[in-house]
C-alpha positions as CSV (number, residue, x, y, z in Angstrom):
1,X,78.0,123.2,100.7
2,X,75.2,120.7,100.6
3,X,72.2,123.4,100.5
4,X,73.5,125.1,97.3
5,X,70.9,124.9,94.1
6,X,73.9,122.7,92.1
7,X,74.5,120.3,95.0
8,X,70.6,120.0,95.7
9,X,70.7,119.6,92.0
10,X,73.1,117.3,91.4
11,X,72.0,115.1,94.3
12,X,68.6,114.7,92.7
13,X,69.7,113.7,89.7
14,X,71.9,111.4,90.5
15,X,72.8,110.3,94.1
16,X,68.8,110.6,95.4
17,X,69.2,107.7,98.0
18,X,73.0,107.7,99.2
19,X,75.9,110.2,99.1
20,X,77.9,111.7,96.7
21,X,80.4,108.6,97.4
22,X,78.5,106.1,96.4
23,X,77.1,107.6,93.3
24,X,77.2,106.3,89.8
25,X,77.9,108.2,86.4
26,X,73.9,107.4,86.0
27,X,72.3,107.7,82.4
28,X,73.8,110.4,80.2
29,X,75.5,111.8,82.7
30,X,76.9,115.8,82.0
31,X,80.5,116.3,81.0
32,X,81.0,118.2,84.3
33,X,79.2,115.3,86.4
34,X,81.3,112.4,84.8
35,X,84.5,114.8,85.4
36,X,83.5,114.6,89.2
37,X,82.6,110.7,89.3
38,X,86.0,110.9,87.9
39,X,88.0,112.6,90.8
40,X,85.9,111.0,93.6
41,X,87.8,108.1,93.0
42,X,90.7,109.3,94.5
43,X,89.1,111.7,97.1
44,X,87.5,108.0,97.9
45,X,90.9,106.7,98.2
46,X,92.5,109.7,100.1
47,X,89.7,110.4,102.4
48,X,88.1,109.2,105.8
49,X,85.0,109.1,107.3
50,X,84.4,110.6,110.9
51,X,81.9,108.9,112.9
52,X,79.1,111.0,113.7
53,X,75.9,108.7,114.3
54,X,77.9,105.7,111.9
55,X,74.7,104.9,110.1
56,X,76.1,106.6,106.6
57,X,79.5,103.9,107.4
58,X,80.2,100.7,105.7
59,X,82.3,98.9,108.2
60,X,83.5,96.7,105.2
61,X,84.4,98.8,102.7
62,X,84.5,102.3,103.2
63,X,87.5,104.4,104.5
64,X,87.0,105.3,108.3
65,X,89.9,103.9,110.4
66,X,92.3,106.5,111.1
67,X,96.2,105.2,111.7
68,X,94.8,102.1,109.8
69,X,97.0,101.8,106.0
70,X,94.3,103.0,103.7
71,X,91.8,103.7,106.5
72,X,90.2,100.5,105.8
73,X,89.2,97.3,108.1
74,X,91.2,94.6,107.3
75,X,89.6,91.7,109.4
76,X,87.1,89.8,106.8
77,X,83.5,89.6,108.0
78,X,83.0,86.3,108.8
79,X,81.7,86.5,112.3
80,X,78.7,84.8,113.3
81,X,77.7,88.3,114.5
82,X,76.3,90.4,111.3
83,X,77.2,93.8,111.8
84,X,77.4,96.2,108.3
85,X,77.1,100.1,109.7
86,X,79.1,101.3,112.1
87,X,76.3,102.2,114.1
88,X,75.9,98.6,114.7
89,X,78.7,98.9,116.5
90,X,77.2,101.8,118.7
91,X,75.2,101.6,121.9
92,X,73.6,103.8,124.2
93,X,73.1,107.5,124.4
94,X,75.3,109.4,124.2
95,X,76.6,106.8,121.7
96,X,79.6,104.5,123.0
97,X,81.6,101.7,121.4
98,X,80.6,97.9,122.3
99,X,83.7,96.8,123.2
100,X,82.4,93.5,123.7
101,X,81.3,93.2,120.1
102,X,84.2,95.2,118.5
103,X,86.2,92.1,120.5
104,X,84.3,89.3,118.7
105,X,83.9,91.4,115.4
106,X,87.4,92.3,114.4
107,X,91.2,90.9,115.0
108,X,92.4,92.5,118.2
109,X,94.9,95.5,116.9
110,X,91.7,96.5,115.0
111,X,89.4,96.8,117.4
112,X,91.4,98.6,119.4
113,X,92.0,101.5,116.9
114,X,88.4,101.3,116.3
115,X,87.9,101.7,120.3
116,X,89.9,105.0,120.2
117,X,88.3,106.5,117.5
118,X,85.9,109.4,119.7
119,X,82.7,109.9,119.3
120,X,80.6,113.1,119.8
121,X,78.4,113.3,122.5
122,X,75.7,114.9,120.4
123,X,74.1,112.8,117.9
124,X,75.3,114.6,114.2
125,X,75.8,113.0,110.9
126,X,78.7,111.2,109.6
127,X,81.1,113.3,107.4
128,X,83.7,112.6,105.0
């Protein structure tokens, strides 16, 4: 519940600029925030993204693969092709994959889990 007064709180405080994912335990952080910063890490390790509009996605290290072990990408970016969000991976409206990219990007039993991932026709954010 993102609109509550704690979570409005919270995120100013400490996660101003990202999500509460990426946040740090920040400068004298409260008992109760360093108890969450504690559990995210394995919420991090048990959760996955679904792509809405892929621009909150790291392609490299966050969790958003489903049937992939640990819903991470295993292929090393070393392509001559920089790509970092998973919207770079996106084109058109409504969004579809580039297969032709995902095909250069990534090893081939990756990119096609990534090409069967769906996407939603209507452009939303990308939730955990």
């Amino acid at each position: 519940m993102p609109n509550t007064m704690l979570a409005r709180t919270y995120k100013a405080k400490y996660f101003p600029n990202g999500n509460i994912l990426q946040a740090s335990n920040g400068t004298n952080p409260s008992y109760a925030w360093r108890s969450i910063c504690q559990a995210k890490e394995t919420i991090k390790r048990g959760s996955c993204w679904n792509v809405g509009n892929g621009q909150n996605i790291s392609i490299w290290s966050d969790n958003w693969v489903p049937h992939q072990n640990g819903f991470k990408i295993l292929s090393r970016p070393g392509s001559p092709i920089m790509v970092d969000k998973v919207s770079d991976l996106l084109m058109g409206q409504p969004p579809k994959w580039n297969h032709d990219l995902i095909d250069q990007v990534f090893m081939s039993s990756e990119g096609e889990l990534i090409k069967q991932i769906p996407l939603i026709r209507e452009v939303q954010e990308d939730k955990v």
